[in-house]
N, C-alpha and C positions, 0 to 999 in steps of 0.2 A: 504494500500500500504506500502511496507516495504520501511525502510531510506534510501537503497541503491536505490531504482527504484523511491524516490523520488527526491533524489538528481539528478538522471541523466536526470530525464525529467527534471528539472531546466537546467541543461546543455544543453539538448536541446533546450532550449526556446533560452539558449543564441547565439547556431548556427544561429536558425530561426534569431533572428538580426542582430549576422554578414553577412547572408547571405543575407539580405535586404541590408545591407550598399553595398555589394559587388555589387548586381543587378543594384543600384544605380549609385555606381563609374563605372561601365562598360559603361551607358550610357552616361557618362559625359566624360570620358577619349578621348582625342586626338589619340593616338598612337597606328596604328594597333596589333603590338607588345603586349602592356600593355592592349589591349581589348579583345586577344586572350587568355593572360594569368589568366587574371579575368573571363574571362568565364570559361575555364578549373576548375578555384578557383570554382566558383558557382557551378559546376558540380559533382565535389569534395563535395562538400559542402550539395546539394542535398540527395547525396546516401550514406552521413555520417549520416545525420539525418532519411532516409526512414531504413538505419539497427538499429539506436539506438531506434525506436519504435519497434521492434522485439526483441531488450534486454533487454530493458524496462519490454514489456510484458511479458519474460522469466522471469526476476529478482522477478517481481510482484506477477507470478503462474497462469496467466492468460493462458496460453499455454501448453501443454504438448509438451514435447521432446520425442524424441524417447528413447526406451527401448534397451542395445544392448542383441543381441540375446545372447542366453544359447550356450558358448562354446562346439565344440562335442567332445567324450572322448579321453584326452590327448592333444587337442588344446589349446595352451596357447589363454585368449581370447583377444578378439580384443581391445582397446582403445578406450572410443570415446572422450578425450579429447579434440579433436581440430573436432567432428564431424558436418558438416554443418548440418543444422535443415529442410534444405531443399533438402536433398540427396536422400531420397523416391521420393520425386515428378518428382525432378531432372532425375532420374532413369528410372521412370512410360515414362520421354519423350526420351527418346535414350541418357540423358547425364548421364556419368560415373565419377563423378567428384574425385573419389577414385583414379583416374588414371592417373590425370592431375596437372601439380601445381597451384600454386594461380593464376598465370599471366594467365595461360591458359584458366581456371579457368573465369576467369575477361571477357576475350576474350571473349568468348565462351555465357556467359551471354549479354555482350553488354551493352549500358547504362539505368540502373535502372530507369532514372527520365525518360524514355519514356513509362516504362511500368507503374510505379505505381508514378501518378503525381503529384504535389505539394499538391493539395488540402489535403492531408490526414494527418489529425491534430488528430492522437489517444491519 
């Protein structure tokens, strides 16, 4: 594993506990207010750590990214610096995320700790 993808799973371990102390404090907190907004936090929190196992994995070469296609002639080519890694599959289901901004984007997905749960410790 290389230094950078070991460093960052260490960073994730450290979310994995703020995110326990967060879970923690929600059930103990008084105030509807400061329960709604630790949960939000944990939410947050959740789908910070299920993407950092996907960059993780990227950083490490455990994964392949896509390839962008061969420019056709006279097309300047495409960018894929800021390309989502799941824009094929994305695509494969009617989303176009090329088309949408982040926010949209967000939308559009919905909350990640419903789809892929806690339990997944890569």
């Amino acid at each position: 594993m290389s230094s950078s993808a070991a460093v960052l799973k260490e960073a994730v371990e450290f979310e994995k506990k703020a995110l326990g102390k967060y879970i923690e404090a929600a059930a103990l907190v008084t105030h509807p207010e400061t329960k709604e907004s630790i949960e939000k936090i944990t939410s947050e929190k959740k789908q910070t750590i299920e993407s950092m196992h996907w960059v993780i994995m990227a950083e490490a070469g455990e994964i392949e990214t896509e390839k962008p296609a061969p420019a056709a002639e006279g097309e300047a080519p495409a960018s894929s610096a800021s390309k989502c890694p799941f824009s094929g599959a994305l695509a494969e289901m009617g989303i176009d995320i090329t088309k949408m901004s982040k926010e949209e984007a967000m939308e559009k997905m919905g909350d990640m700790s419903k789809i892929f749960p806690e339990s997944s410790d890569s």
